[in-house]
N, C-alpha and C positions, 0 to 999 in steps of 0.2 A: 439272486434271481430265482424265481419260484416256476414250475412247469406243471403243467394240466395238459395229459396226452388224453385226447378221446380217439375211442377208436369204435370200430361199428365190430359185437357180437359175431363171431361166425368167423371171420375171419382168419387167415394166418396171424399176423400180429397179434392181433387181440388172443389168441389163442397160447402164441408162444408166451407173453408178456404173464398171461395169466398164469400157464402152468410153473412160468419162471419165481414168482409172488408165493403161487403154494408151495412151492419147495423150501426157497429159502426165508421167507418172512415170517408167515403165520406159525404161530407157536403151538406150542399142546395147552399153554393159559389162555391163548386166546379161543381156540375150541372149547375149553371146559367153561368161558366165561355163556359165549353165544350157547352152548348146548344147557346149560343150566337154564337159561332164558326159552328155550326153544320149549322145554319139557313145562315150565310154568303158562306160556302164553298158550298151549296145545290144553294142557289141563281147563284154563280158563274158556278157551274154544270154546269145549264139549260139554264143560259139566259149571262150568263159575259164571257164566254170563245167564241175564235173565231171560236173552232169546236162545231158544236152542238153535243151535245150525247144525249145517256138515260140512265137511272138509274144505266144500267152494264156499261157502256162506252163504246157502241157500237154509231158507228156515221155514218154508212149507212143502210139506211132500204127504203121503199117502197115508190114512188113519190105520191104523192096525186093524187087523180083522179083530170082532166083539170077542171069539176065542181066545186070538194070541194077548191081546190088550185084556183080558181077565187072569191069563195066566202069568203076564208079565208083573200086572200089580196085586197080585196074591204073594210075590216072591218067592216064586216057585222055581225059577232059577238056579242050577247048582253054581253057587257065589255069586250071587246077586247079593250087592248091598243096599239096604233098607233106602239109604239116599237115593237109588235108582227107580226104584220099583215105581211108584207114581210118575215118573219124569219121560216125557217124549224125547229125550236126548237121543240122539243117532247112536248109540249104546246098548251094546245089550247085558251087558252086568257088570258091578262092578268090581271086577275080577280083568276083566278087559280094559278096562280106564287103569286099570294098577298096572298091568304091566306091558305096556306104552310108557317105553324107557329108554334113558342116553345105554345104547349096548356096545358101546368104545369111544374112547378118546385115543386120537394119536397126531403127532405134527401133521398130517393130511386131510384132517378134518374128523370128524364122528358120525356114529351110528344113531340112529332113533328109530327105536320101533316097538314091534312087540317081538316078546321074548319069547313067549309057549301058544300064546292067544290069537295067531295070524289066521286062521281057516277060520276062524268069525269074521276078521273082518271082511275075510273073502266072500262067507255066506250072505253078509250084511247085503256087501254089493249086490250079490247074485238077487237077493231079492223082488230087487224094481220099485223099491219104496220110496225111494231117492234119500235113503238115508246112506249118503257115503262118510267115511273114515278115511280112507285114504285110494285113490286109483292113479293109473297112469296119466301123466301130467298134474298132477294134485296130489303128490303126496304129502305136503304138509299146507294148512291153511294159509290164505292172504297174508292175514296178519303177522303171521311164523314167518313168511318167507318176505316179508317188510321188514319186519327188523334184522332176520339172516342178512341182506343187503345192505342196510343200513349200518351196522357194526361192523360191515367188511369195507364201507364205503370212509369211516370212520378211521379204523387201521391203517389204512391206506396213507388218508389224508396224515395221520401219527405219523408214519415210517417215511413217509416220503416230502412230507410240508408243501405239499401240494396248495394251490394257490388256483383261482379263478384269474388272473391277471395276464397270468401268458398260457394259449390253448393253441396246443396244435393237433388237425382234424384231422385222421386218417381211416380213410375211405366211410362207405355207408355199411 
């Protein structure tokens, strides 16, 4: 007999159930699997896709002043790389795309971020150009936190043979 507990977010069960899951189930392979994916689908974000977004996947926001936008594509940047310099990407060098990194792996889950480069991206925000990178409630794209869900949703179904056939609902 196969079991599908749904439970509503927020909750005590849902809470115990979950903390109970990271403790004992997810491994340091299955983090280093999803965080290897997370640092490739975050790359492709910002810099591999032929629309540029930011972090919500908004992909119009404010033109650079004719100043900054002459000094950004001079590459005048200290480590800006040549791939950046033409590009509206929500980036400001590529110095900053490099090191936006998995910064741990441990049976608890992992780190992702930036390692030396974080007060850019805080600058970035402070701007108002709506070129965001990462903020509170968004810190990693749509897409990143679709497949994060997805491979835990996956896990799951692995470790426990979870079944659509018997669902028991607790609470909203």
């Amino acid at each position: 007999m196969m079991l599908e507990v749904k439970m509503a977010k927020g909750t005590k069960a849902f809470d115990k159930l979950y903390k109970h899951f990271r403790k004992n189930f997810f491994s340091i392979e299955y983090y280093t699997k999803v965080a290897g994916k997370t640092k490739k689908l975050w790359d492709h974000h910002f810099t591999g896709s032929k629309v540029v977004k930011d972090v919500t996947g908004k992909t119009d926001w404010k033109e650079y002043s004719a100043e900054y936008g002459q000094f950004k594509s001079s590459g005048a940047f200290t480590g800006q790389s040549d791939q950046f310099k033409k590009h509206r990407a929500p980036v400001l060098t590529g110095r900053l795309v490099n090191d936006f990194k998995i910064r741990g792996i441990t049976k608890k889950g992992f780190s992702f971020g930036t390692v030396s480069e974080g007060g850019k991206v805080r600058n970035l925000n402070k701007q108002g150009s709506g070129r965001l990178i990462s903020v509170k409630g968004a810190e990693l794209p749509p897409n990143v936190m679709k497949m994060i869900n997805s491979a835990t949703k996956g896990m799951l179904k692995d470790l426990l043979g979870i079944s659509t056939k018997n669902i028991i609902d607790i609470g909203d």
